[in-house]
LODRENFI-150010 format. One record per atom (N, C-alpha, C, CB): x, y negated, z negated; residue in one letter; atom name; residue number from 0. Coordinates in steps of 0.001 Angstrom, whole numbers. Each point is the difference from the previous one (the first is absolute). Glycine has a CB too. Example, Ala and Ser with C-alpha at 12.3 -4.5 7.8 and 13.67 -1.06 7.14 Angstrom:
2
(node (13190 5690 -7800) A N 0)
(node (-890 -1190 0) A CA 0)
(node (900 -1200 0) A C 0)
(node (-1892 1173 -1246) A CB 0)
(node (1542 -2223 1966) S N 1)
(node (820 -1190 -60) S CA 1)
(node (-770 -1090 -730) S C 1)
(node (1184 628 2145) S CB 1)
END
This chain:
82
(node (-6717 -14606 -6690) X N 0)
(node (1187 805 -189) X CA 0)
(node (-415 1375 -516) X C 0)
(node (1404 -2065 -457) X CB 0)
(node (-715 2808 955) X N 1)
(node (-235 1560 -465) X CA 1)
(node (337 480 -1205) X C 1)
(node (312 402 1965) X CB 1)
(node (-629 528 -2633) X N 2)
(node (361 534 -1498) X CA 2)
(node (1488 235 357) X C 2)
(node (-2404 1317 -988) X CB 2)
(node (2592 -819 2182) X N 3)
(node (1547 706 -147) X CA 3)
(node (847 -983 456) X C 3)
(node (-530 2397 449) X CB 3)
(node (175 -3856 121) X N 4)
(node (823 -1220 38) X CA 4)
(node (370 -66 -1550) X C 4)
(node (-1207 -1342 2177) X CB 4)
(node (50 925 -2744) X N 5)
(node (-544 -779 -1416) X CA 5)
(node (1294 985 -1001) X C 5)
(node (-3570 -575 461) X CB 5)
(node (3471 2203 -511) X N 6)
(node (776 953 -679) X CA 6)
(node (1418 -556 313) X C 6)
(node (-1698 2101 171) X CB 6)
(node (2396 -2130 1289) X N 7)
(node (1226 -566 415) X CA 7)
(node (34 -792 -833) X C 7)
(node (177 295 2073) X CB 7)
(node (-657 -1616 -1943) X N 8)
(node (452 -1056 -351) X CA 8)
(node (175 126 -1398) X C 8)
(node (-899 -1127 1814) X CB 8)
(node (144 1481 -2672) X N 9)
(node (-157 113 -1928) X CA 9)
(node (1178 690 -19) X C 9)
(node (-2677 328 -925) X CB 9)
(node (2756 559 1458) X N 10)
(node (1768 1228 -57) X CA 10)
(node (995 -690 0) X C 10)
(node (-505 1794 1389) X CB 10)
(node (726 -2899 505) X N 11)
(node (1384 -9 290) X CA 11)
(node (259 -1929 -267) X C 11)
(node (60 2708 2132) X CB 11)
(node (-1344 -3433 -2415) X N 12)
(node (157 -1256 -447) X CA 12)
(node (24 -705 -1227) X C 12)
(node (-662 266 1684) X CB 12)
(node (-652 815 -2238) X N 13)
(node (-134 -718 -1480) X CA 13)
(node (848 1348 -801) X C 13)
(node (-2881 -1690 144) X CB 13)
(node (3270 2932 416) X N 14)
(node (625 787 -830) X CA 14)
(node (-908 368 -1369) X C 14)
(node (2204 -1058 1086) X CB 14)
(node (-3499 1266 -796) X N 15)
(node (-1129 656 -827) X CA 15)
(node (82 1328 -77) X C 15)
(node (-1377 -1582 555) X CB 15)
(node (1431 2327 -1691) X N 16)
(node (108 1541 -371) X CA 16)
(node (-1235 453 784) X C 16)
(node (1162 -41 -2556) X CB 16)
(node (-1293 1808 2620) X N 17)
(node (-998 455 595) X CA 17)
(node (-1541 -236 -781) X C 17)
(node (1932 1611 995) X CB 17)
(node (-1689 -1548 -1833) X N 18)
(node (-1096 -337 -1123) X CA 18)
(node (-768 -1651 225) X C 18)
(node (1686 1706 -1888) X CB 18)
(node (-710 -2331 1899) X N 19)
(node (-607 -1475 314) X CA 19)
(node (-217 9 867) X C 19)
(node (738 -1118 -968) X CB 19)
(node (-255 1607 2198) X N 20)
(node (-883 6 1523) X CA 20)
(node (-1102 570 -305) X C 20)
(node (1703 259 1625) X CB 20)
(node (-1792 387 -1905) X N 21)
(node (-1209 1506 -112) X CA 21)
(node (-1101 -994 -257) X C 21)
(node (1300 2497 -1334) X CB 21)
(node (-1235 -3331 351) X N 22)
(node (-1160 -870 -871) X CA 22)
(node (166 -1130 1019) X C 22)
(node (175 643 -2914) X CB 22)
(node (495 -1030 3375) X N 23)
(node (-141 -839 898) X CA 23)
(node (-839 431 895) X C 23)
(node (1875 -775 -423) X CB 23)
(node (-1859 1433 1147) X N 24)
(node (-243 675 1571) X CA 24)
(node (-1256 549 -626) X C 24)
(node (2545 776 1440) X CB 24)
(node (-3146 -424 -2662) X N 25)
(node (-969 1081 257) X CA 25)
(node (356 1069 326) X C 25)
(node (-1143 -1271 471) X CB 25)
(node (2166 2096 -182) X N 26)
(node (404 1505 236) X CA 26)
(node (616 293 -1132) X C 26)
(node (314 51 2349) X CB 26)
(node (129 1299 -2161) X N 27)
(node (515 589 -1192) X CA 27)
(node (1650 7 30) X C 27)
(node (-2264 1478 -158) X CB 27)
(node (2677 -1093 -707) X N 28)
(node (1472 431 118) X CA 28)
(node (666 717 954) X C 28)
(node (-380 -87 -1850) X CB 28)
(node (-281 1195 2253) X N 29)
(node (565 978 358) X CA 29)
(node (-119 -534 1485) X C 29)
(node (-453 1892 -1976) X CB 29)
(node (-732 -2786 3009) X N 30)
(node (-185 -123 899) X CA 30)
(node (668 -1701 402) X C 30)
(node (-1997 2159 -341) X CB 30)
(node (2594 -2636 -978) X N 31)
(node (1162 -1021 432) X CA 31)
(node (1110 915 305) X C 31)
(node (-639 -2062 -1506) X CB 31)
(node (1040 2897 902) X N 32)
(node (905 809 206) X CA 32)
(node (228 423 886) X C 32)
(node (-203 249 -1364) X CB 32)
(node (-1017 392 2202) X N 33)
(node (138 1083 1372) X CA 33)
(node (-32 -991 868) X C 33)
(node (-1212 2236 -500) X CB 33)
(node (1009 -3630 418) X N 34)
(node (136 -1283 1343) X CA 34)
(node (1431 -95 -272) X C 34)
(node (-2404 -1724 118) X CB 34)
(node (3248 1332 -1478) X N 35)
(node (1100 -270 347) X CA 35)
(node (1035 1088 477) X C 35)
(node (-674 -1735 -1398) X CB 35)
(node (476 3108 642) X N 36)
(node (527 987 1193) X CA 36)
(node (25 -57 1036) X C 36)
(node (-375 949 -887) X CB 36)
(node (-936 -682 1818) X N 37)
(node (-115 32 1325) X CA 37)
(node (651 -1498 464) X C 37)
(node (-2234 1793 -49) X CB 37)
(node (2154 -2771 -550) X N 38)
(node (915 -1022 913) X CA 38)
(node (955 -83 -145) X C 38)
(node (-1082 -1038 219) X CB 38)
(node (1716 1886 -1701) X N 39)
(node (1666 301 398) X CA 39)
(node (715 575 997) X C 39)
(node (-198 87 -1743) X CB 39)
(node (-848 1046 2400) X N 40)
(node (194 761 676) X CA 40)
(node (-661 -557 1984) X C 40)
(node (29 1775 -2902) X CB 40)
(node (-606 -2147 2727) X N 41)
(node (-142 -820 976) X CA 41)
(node (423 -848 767) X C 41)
(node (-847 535 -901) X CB 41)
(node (2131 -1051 698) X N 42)
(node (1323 -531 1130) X CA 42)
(node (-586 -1468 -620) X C 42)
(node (496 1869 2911) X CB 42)
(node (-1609 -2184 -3157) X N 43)
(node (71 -1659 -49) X CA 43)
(node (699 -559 -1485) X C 43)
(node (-2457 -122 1606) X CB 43)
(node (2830 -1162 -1094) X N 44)
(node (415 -570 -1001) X CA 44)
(node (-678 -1447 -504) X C 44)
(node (1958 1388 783) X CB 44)
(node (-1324 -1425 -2069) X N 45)
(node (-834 -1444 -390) X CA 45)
(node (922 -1057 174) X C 45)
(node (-1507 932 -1778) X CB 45)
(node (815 -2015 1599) X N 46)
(node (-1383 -817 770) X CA 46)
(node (12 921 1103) X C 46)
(node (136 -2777 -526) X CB 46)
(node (-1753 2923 745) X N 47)
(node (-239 745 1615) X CA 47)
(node (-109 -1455 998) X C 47)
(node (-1769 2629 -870) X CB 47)
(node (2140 -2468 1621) X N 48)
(node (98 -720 1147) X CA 48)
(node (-1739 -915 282) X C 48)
(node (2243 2180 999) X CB 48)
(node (-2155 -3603 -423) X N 49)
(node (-855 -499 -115) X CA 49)
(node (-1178 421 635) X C 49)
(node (1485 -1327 -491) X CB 49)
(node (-1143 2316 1667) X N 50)
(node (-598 365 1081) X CA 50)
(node (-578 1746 -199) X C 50)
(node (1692 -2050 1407) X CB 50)
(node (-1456 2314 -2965) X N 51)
(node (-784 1536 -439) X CA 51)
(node (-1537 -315 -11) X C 51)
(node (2013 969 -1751) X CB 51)
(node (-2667 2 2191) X N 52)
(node (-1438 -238 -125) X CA 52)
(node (-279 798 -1488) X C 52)
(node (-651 -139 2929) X CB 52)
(node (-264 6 -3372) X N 53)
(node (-828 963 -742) X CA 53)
(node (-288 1409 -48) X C 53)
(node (-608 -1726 170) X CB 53)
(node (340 1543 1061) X N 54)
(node (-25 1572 1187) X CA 54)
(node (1441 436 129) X C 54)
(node (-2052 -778 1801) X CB 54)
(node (2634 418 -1627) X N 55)
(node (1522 653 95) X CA 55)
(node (460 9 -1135) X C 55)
(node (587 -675 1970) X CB 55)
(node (-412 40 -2472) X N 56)
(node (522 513 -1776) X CA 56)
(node (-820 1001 -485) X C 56)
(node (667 -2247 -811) X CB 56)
(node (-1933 2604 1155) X N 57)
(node (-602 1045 -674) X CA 57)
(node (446 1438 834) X C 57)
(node (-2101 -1740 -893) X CB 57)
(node (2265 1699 2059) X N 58)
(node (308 1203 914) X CA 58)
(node (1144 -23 -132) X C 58)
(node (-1507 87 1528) X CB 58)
(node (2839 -1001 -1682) X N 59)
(node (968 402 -580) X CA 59)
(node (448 625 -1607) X C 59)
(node (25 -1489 1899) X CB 59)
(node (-1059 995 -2896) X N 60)
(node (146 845 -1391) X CA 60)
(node (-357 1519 354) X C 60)
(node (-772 -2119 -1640) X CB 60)
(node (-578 1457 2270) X N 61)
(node (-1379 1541 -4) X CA 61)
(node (701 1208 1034) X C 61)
(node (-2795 -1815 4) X CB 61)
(node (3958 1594 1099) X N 62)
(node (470 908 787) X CA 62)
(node (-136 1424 -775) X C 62)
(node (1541 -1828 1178) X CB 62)
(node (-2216 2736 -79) X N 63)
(node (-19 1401 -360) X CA 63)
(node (-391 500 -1215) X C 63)
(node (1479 -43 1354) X CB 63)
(node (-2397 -942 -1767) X N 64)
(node (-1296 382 -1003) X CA 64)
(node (-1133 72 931) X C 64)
(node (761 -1258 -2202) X CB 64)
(node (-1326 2796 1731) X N 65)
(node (-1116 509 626) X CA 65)
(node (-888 -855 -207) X C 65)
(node (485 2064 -145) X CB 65)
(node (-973 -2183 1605) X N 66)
(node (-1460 -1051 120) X CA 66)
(node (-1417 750 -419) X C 66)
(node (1150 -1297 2219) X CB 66)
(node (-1719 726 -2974) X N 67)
(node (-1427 664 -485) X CA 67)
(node (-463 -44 1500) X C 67)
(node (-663 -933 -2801) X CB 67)
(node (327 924 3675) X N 68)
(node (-355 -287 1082) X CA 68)
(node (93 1211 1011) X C 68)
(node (589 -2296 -709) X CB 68)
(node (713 3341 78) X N 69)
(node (284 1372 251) X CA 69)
(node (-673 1276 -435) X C 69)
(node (1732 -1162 64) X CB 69)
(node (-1617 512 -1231) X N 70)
(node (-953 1514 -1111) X CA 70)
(node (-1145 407 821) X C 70)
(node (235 -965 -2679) X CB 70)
(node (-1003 2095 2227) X N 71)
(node (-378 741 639) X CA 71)
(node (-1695 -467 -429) X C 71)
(node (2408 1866 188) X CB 71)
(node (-2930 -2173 20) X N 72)
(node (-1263 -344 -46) X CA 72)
(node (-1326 1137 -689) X C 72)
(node (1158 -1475 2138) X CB 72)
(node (-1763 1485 -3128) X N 73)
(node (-752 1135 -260) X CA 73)
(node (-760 27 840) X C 73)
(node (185 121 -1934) X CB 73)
(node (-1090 1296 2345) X N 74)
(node (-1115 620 612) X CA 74)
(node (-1352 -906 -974) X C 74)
(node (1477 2862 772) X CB 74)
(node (-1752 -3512 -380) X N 75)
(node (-1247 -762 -448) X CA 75)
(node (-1384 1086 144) X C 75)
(node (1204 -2573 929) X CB 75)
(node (-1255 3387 211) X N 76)
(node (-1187 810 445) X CA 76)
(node (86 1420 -1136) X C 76)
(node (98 -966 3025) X CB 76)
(node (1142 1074 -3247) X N 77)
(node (87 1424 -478) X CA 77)
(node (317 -504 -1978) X C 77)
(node (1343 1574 3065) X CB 77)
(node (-1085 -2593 -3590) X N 78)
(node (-359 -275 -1128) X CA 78)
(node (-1154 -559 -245) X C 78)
(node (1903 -3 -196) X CB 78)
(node (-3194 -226 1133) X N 79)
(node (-1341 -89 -99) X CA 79)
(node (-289 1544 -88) X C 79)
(node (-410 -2377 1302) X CB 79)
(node (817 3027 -563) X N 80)
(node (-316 1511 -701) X CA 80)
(node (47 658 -856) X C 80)
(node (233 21 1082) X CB 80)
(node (483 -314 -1436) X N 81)
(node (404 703 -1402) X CA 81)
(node (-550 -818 -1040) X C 81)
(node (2170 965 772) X CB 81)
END
């Protein structure tokens, strides 16, 4: 199960504050926080359906967060120069 299943569930089952998730999960406060935002905002609802993948719950929170995968890559040749 994924952290951001695992976050759902502590939120909308056991009704765990952000703080007790946080220590639960190993993340911090602020990044239980920005999962349950983005899945407020994200059209899904809880229980997610039996048939959500992992992969789709994450591209549905993560929608239109810049992919590191975009950024611009440094000049490797020209910071050996310098």
């Amino acid at each position: 199960m994924s952290k951001i299943k695992d976050i759902l569930r502590l939120r909308f089952d056991a009704g765990l504050s952000l703080r007790d998730i946080s220590k639960c999960c190993s993340v911090g406060p602020a990044t239980v926080s920005e999962i349950l935002s983005r899945f407020s905002t994200s059209g899904l609802s809880w229980p997610l359906p039996d048939e959500t993948s992992d992969t789709e719950l994450e591209k549905a929170v993560y929608k239109g967060k810049n992919s590191s995968r975009l950024k611009r890559q440094p000049d490797i040749a020209l910071m050996h120069q310098e």
